[in-house]
N, C-alpha and C positions, 0 to 999 in steps of 0.2 A: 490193717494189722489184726491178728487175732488176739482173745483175748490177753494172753499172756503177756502181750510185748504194749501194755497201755499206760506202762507207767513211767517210759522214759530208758532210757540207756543204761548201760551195766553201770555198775561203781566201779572203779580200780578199788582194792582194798589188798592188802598182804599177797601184792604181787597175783592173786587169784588171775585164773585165764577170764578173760571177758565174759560177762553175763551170770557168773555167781557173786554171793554174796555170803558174809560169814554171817551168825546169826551171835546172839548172845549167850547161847550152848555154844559153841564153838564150832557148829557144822555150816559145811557150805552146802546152799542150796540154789536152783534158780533166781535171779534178782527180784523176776518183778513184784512179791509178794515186801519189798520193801520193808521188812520188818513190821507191820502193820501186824494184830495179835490174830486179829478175825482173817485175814487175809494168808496169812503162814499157819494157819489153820487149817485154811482151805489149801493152799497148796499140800500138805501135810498127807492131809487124809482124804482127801477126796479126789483133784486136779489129776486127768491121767490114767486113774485106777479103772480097769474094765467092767460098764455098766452092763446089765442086759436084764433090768427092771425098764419094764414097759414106760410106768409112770416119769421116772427119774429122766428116763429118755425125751418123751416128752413133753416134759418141765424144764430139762434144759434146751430144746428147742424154741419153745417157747419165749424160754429167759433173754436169749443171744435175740431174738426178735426184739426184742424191749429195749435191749441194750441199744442198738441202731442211735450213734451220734452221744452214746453215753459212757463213762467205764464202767467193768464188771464188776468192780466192789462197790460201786452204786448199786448196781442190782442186788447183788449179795447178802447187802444190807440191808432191802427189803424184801430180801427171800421168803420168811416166813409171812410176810401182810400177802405177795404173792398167793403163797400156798392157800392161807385163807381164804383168800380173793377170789382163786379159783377151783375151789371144792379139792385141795390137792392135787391137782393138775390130773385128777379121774378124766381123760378125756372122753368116755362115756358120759358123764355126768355134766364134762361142760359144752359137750354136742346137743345139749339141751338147753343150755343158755338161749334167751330170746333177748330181746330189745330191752327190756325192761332190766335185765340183768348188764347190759350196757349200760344204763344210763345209772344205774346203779357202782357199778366201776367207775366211770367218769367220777365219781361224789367221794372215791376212796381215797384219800390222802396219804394210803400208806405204800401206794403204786403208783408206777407211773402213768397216768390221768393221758395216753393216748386213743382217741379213739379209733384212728385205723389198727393201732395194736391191738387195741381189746376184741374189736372185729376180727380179726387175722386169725388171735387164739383161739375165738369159737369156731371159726373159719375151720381153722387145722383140726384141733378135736375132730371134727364130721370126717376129716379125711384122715385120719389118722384111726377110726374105726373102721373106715374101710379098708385103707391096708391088714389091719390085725384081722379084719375077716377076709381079705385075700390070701394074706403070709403065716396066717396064724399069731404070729404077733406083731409086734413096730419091731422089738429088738433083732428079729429074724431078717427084717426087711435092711433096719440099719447095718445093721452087721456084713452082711453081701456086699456091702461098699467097703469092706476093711481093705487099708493099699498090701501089695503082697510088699516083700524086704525088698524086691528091684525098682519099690518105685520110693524108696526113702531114701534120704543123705546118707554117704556112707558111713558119716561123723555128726551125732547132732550135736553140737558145739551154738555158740550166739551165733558165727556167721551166716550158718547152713541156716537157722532156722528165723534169720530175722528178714530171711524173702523168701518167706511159706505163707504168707497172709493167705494162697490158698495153693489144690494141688488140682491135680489129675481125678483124683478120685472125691477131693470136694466138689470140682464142679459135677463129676457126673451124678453126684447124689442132687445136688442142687441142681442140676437141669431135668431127673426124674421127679422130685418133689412137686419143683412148678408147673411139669405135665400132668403131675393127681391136680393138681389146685391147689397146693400149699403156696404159701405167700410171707414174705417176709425169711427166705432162704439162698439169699444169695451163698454163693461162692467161699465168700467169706466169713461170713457169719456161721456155713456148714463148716466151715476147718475150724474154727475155735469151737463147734461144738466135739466136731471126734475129735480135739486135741482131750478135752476136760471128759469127757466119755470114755475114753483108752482106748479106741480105735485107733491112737497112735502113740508113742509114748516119746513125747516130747521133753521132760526132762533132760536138763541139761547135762552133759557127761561132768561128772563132776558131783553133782547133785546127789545128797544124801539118800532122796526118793529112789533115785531112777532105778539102780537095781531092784528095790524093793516092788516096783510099778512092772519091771519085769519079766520079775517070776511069777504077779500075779496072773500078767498076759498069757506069760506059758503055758500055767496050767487050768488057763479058762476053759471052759467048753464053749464053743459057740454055737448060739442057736440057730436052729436050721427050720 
């Protein structure tokens, strides 16, 4: 399942259709952020909204690699020891990570202590400079994968999107990545990244966000 759907099943609450949730402002928003303060934060202002900052791309690539057997507000929660971790996910800067900078991660307790992950992200940085020197950037390259509107639900409601774990255009970005040599990018783990990227805007219909997520879409430019 992607990230959004890690926290369990809608609430009934005040009759609401499946998969929202009222908040203590009185708006309904998607469930899974649970009332949790950091977490409907993130759904808030960030979950959704369209990226096409290089680093932010891939940093949450990276992140959904990490996450692999764990929830997103575990990672979330060590976002910032993350960022430290890794020079701000510069993947110029962590394409230069050597050995020594492994075993140094492995010693940081404020991430998670995997070592085929922490391999995987220097891994990716090296490929992920070759892209932006093939596409001009990552987000050029990302973005090419956006699905057009005939390959989305015609209603995104809880049903339509709680068997999206992945689509048509997750896998083909995830079967292009692992032809560069990217690693740690399945299927799945690529749709929760364009879910939280705005590659697609998965807000709930219902959701305070969704229109506001948009009109951001609308009037993006995308990078070419």
């Amino acid at each position: 399942m992607s990230e959004a759907f890690d926290t369990g099943g809608a609430a009934a609450q005040d009759d609401l259709p499946p998969g929202l949730l009222r908040g203590e402002d009185g708006r309904c928003r998607c469930w899974w952020h649970g009332n949790k303060p950091d977490y409907l934060a993130y759904h808030d202002t960030e979950w959704g909204r369209p990226v096409t900052d290089d680093r932010r791309l891939f940093e949450k690539l990276c992140l959904e690699g990490f996450q692999s057997g764990l929830s997103w507000l575990t990672i979330l929660r060590k976002r910032e020891s993350f960022r430290a971790a890794f020079a701000g996910f510069d993947f110029e800067a962590v394409a230069r990570f050597g050995e020594a900078d492994v075993e140094r991660l492995l010693q940081d307790a404020g991430i998670v202590r995997h070592r085929g992950k922490i391999v995987s992200t220097i891994n990716n940085a090296r490929r992920a400079c070759d892209l932006a020197a093939e596409r001009g950037s990552l987000a050029a390259y990302v973005w090419s994968f956006e699905p057009g509107p005939q390959d989305r639900p015609e209603r995104c409601d809880h049903a339509s999107l709680s068997v999206l774990a992945q689509t048509a255009a997750s896998r083909a970005l995830s079967k292009d990545l692992k032809k560069r040599g990217w690693s740690f990018v399945g299927p799945t783990t690529v749709y929760a990244f364009m879910q939280a990227m705005g590659l697609v805007n998965d807000h709930l219909e219902g959701c305070c966000v969704r229109e506001e997520v948009e009109r951001q879409r609308q009037a993006l430019v995308r990078p070419t």
